[in-house]
C-alpha beads as a LAMMPS data file, in Angstrom:
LAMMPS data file: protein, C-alpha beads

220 atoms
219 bonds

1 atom types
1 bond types

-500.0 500.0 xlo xhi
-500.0 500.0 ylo yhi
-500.0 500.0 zlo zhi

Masses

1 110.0

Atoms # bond

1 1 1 -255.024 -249.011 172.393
2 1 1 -257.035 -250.471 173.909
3 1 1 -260.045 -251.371 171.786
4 1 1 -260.920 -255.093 173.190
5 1 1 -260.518 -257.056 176.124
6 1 1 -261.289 -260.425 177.936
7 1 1 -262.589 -261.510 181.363
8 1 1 -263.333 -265.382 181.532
9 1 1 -263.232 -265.579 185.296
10 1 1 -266.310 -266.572 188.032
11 1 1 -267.943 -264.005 189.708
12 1 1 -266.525 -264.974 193.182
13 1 1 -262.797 -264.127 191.323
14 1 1 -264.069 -260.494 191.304
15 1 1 -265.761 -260.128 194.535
16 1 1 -262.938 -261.976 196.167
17 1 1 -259.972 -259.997 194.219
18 1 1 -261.255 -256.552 194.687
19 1 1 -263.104 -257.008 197.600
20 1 1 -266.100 -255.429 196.385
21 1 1 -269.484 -255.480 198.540
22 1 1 -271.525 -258.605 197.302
23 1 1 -274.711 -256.841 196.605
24 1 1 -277.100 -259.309 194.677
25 1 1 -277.752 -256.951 192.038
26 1 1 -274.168 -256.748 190.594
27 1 1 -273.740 -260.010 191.257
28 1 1 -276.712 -261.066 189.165
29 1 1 -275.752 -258.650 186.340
30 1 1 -271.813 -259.967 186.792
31 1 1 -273.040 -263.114 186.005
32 1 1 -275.205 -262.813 183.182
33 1 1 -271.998 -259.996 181.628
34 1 1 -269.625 -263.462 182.407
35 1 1 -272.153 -265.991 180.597
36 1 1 -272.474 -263.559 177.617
37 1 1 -268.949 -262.162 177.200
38 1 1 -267.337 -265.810 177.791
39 1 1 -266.029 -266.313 174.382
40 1 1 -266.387 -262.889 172.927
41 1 1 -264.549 -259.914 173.948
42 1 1 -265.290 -256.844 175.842
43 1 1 -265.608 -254.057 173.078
44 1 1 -266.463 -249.861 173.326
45 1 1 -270.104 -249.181 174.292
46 1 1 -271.304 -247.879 170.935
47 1 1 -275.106 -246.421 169.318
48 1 1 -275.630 -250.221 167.880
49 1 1 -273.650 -252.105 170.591
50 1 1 -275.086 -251.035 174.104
51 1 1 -272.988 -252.929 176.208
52 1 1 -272.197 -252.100 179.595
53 1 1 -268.927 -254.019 180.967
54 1 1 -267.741 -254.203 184.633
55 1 1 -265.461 -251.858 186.658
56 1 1 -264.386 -251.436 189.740
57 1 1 -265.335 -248.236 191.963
58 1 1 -265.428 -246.799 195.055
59 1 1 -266.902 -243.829 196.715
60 1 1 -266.678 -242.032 199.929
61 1 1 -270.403 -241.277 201.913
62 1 1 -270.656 -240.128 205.499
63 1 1 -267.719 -240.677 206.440
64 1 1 -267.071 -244.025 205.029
65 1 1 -265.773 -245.850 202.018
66 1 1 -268.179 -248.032 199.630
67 1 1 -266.378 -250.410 196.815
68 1 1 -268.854 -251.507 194.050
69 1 1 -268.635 -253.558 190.682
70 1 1 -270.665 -251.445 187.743
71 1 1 -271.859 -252.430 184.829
72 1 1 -270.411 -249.387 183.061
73 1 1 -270.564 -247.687 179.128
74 1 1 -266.897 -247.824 177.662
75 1 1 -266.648 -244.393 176.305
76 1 1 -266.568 -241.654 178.809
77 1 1 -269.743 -239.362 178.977
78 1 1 -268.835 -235.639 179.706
79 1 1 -271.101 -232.980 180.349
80 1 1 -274.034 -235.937 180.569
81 1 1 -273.646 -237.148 177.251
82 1 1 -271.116 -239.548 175.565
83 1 1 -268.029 -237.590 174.438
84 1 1 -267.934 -236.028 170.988
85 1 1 -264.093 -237.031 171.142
86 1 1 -262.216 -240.413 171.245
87 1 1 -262.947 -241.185 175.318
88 1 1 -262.605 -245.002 175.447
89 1 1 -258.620 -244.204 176.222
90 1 1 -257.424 -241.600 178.108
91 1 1 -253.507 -241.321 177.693
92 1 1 -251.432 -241.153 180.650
93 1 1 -249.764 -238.164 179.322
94 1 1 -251.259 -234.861 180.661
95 1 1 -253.732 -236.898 182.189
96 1 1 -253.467 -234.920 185.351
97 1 1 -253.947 -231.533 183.618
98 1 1 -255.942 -232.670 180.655
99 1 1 -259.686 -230.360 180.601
100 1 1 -261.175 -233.515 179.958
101 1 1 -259.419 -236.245 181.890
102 1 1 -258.609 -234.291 184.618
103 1 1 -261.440 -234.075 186.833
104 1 1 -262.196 -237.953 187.222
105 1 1 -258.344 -238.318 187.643
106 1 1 -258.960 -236.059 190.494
107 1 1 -261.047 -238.395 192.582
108 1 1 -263.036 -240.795 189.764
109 1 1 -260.340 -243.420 189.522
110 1 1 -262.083 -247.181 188.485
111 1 1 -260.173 -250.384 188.064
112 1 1 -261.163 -252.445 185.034
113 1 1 -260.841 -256.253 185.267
114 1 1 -259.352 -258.050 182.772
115 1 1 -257.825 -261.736 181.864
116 1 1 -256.235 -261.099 178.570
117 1 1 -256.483 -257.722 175.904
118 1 1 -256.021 -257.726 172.047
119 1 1 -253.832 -256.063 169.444
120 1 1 -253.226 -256.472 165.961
121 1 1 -253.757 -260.282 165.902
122 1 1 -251.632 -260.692 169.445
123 1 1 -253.037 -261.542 173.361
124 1 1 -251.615 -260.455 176.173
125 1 1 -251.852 -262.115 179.378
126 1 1 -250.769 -262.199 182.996
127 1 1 -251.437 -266.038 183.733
128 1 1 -249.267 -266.125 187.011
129 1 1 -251.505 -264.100 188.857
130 1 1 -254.252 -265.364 190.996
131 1 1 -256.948 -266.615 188.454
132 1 1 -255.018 -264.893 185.467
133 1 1 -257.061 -261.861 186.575
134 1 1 -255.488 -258.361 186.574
135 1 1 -256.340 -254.804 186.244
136 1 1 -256.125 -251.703 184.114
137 1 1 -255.813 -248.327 185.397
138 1 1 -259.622 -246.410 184.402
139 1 1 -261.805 -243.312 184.982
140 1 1 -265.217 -242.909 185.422
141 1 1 -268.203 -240.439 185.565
142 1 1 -271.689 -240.738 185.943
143 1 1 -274.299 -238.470 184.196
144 1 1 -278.538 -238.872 184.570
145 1 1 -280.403 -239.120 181.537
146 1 1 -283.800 -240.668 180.163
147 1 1 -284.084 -244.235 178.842
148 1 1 -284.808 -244.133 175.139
149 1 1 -287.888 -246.776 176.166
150 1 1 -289.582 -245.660 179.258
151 1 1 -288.461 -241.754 179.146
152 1 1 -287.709 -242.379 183.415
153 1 1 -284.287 -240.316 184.415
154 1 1 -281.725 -243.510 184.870
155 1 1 -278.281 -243.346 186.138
156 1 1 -275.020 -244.251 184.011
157 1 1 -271.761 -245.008 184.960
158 1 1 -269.403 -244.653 181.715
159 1 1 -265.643 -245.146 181.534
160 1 1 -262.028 -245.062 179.949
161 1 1 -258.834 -247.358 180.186
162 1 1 -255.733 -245.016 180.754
163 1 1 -252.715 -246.103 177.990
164 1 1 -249.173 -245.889 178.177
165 1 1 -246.394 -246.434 176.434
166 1 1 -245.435 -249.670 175.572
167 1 1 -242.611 -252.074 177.324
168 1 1 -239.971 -252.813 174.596
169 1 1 -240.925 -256.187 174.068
170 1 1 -244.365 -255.167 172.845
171 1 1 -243.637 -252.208 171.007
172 1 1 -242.429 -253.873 167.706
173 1 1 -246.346 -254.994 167.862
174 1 1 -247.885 -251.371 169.047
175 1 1 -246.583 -248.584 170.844
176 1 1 -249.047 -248.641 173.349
177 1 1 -250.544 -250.958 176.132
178 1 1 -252.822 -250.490 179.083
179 1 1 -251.531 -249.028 182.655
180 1 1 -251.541 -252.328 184.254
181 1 1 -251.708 -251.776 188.218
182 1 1 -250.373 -253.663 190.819
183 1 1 -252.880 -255.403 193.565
184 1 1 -250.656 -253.520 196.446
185 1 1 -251.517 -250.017 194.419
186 1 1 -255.212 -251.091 193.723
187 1 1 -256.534 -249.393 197.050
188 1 1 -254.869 -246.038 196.580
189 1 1 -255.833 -245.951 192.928
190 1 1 -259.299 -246.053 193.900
191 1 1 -259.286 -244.206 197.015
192 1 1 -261.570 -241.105 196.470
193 1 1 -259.789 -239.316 199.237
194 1 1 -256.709 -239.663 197.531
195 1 1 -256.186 -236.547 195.052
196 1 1 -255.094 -237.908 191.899
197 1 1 -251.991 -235.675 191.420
198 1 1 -248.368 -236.149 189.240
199 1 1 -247.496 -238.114 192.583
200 1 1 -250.165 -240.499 192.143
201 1 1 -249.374 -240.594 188.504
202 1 1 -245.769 -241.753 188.616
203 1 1 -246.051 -243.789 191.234
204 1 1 -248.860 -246.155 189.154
205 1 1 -246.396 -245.562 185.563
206 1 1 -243.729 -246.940 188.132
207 1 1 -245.210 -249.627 189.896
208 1 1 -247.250 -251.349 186.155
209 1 1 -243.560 -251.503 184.510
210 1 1 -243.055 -254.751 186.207
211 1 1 -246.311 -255.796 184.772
212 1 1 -245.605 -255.288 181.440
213 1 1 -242.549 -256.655 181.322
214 1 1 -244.059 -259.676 182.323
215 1 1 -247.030 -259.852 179.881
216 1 1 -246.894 -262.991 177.841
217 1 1 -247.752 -262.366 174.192
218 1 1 -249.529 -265.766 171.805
219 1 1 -250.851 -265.340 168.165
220 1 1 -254.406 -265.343 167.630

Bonds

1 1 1 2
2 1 2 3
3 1 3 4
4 1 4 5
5 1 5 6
6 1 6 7
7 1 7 8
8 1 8 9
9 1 9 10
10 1 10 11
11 1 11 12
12 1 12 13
13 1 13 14
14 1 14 15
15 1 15 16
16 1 16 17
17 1 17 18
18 1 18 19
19 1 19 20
20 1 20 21
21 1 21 22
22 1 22 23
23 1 23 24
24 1 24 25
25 1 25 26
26 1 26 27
27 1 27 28
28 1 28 29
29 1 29 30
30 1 30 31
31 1 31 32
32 1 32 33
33 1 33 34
34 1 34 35
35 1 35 36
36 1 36 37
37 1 37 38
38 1 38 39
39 1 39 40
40 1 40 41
41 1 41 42
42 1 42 43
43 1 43 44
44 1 44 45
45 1 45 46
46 1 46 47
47 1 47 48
48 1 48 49
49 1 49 50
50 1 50 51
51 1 51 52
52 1 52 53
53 1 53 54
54 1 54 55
55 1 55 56
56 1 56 57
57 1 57 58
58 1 58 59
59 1 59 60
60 1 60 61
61 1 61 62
62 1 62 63
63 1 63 64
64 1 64 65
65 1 65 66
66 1 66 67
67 1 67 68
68 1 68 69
69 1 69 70
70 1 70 71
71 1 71 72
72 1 72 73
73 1 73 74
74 1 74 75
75 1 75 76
76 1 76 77
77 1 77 78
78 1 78 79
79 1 79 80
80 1 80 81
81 1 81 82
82 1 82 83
83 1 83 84
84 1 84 85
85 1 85 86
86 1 86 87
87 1 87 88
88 1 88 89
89 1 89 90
90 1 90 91
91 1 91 92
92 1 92 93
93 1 93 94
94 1 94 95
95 1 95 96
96 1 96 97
97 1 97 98
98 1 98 99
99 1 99 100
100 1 100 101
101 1 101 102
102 1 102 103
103 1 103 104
104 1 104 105
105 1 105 106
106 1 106 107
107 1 107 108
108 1 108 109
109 1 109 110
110 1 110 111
111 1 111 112
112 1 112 113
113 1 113 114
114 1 114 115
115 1 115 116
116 1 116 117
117 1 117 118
118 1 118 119
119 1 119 120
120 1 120 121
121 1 121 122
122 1 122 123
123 1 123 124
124 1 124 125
125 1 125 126
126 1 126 127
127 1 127 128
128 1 128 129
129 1 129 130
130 1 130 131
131 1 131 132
132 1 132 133
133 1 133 134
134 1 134 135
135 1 135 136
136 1 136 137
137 1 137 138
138 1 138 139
139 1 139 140
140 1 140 141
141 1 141 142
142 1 142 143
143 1 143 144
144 1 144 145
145 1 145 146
146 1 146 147
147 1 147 148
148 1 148 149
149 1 149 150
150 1 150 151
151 1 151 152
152 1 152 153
153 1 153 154
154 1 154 155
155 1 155 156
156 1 156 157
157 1 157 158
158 1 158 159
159 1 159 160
160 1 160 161
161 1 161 162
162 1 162 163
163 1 163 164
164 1 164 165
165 1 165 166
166 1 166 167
167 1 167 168
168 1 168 169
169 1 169 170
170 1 170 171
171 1 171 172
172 1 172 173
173 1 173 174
174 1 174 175
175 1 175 176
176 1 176 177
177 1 177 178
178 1 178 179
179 1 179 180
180 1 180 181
181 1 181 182
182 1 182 183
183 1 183 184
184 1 184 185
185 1 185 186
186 1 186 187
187 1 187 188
188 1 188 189
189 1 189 190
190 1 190 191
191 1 191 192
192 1 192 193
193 1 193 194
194 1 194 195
195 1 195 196
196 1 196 197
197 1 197 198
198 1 198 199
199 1 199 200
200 1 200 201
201 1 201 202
202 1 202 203
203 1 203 204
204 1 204 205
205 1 205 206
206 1 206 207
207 1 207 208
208 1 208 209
209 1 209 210
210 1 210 211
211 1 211 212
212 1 212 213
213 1 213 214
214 1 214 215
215 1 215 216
216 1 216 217
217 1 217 218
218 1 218 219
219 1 219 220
């Protein structure tokens, strides 16, 4: 878990929920991601399926705070290349002290927007928040390499959906689900001056309980 997603929301949902800056570019790209992705859903970035899907991000430059949306590579590159592991989850245990999980934890912490995710023929959804929209704990990195076409150095932003153990009344389907966060924990999440530490840890295993306990489940 997780291996598929959905976001069927409008692009003002996003900028307005995570109050990200509304640069044109992302917003452009948002909106052609939406159109495409509105009745299929988000899956791993993958050799054959080069699909980039949006996250949530923020970074900290001269003395100030910039929150983006990124079309971003679901499988987390490491050491400028896309793992040679399984790095489209990245389990909340030992994520703090994990080699490979640890350093974005540190200060690389994305949101991931989502309306509904998938497992083993079940959705789960949050419909009583604001649009349906909600958000799974992430990590990101960015690496430079050359595009396969023009051989120029380009810039990607790749990323993994931390997992947790599931709430009770999910775990007779699978034993794990995303780490759903709270909106009143979404700042600190992403907060790059905020070491992610056990602290920061519990608190966000704490705080998503509620969450899943609340996820509705429907057959597909």
């Amino acid at each position: 878990m997780c291996a598929s997603y959905g976001l069927q929301v409008s692009p003002e949902d996003i900028h307005d929920g995570f109050s990200v800056i509304d640069d044109r570019a992302s917003t452009v790209a948002l909106n052609v991601w939406l159109e495409e992705f509105r009745d299929e859903p988000a899956k791993p970035t993958g050799v054959h399926r080069r699909n980039l899907n949006p996250i949530v991000r923020e970074r900290a430059k001269d003395g100030e705070h910039r929150r983006t949306l990124d079309l971003a590579w679901w499988k987390l590159w490491v050491r400028g290349e896309p793992a040679k592991f399984p790095a489209i989850n990245a389990r909340v245990e030992g994520l703090a002290t994990s080699g490979a999980w640890g350093p974005p934890f540190k200060a690389r912490r994305a949101l991931v927007p989502a309306t509904e995710y998938f497992e083993k023929g079940h959705a789960f959804r949050l419909p009583d928040e604001p649009a349906g929209l909600f958000a799974f704990a992430g990590l990101w990195n960015v690496a430079k390499t050359a595009d396969l076409a023009t051989g120029a150095d380009e810039w990607v932003v790749s990323y993994a959906i931390v997992p947790q153990p599931a709430s009770p009344h999910i775990a007779s389907i699978h034993d794990r689900m995303p780490l759903i966060l709270p909106r009143e924990l979404w700042d600190e999440w992403l907060d790059p001056d905020r070491a992610g530490d056990a602290g920061l840890l519990e608190e966000a295993v704490a705080a998503s309980r509620p969450l899943g306990e609340r996820l509705e489940i429907s057959e597909l």
